[in-house]
C-alpha positions in Angstrom: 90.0 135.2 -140.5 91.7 138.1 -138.1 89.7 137.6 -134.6 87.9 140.2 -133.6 88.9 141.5 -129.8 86.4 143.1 -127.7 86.1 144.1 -123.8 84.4 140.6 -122.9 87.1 137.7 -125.0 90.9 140.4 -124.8 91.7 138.6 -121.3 91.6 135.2 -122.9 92.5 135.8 -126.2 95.2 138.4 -125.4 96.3 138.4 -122.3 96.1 135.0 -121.7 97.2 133.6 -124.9 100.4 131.2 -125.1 103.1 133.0 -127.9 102.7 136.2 -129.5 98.9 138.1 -130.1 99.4 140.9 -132.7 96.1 143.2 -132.0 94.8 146.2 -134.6 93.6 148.7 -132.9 91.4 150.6 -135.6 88.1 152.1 -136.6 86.3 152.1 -139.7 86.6 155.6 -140.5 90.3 155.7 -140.6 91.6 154.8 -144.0 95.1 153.7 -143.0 93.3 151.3 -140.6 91.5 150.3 -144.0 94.8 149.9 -145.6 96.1 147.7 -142.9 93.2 145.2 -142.6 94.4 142.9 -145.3 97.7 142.5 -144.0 96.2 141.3 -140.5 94.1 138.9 -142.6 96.8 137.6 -144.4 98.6 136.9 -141.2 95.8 135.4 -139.6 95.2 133.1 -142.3 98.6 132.1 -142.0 98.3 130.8 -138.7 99.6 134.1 -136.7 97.7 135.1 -133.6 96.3 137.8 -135.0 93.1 140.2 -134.5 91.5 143.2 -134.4 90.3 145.6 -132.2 87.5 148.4 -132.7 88.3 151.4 -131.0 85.1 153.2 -131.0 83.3 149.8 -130.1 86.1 149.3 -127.3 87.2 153.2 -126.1 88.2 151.7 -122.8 90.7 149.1 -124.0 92.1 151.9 -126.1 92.4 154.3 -123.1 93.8 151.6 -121.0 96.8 151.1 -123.7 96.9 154.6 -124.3 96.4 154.3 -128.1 96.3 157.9 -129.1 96.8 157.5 -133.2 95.4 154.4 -135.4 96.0 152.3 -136.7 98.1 151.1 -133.9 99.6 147.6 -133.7 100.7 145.8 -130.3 102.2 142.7 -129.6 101.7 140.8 -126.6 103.2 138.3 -125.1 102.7 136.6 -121.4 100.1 139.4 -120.6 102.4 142.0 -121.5 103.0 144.4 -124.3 106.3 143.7 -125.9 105.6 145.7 -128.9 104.2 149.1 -130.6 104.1 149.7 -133.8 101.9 153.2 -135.0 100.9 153.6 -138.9 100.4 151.2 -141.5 102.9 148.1 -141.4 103.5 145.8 -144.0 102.8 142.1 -144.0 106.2 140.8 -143.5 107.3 143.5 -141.2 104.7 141.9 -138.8 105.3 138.6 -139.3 109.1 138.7 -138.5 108.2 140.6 -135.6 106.1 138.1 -134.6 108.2 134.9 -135.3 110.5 137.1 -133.2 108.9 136.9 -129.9 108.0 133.3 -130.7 
C-alpha cells in the first residue's frame, strides 16, 4: 500500500528517507489524480518508496513545492527534489525513473 504523506511524517518519510521517495501530489476531485493512483499502488507494492500526498489536506506542503497543476509527481532524493513530473505517468515510466536515481 502507497504511504500516505502529510505535514507531521514528510520530514522522515521524505526528506529523510535513504534512496529515492516518489510522492503524488493529488486530491480527490481531480480525475487524472484518480487515474494515477493505481500506478503509485502498484509501485508501492512492488517495493518502491512510494506515497501520496493530499493537497487540500496538505496546502502548505503544496505551496512550499510550488505544485500549481495535479497530479504532480516528485522524486526526492537526500532531501532534495531530483525530479518533476506534471500529468498522469505510467507505471514503468516511474519505475525507471526511480531505479534511476537508485
Amino acid at each position: 500500500m502507497a504511504k500516505k504523506f502529510t505535514a507531521d511524517n514528510f520530514n522522515a518519510e521524505v526528506l529523510q528517507a535513504q534512496g529515492p521517495v516518489l510522492v503524488d501530489f493529488w486530491a480527490t476531485w481531480c480525475m487524472p489524480c484518480r487515474m494515477q493512483g493505481p500506478a503509485i499502488e502498484k509501485l508501492a507494492e512492488e517495493g518502491y518508496n512510494a506515497g501520496k500526498l493530499n493537497v487540500d489536506e496538505e496546502e502548505s506542503l503544496a505551496a512550499q513545492y510550488r505544485v500549481m497543476n495535479i497530479p504532480t509527481l516528485i522524486i526526492f532524493k537526500d532531501g532534495k527534489e531530483v525530479d518533476r513530473m506534471v500529468g498522469v505517468q505510467s507505471k514503468d515510466v516511474l519505475a525507471e525513473k526511480l531505479d534511476s536515481y537508485q
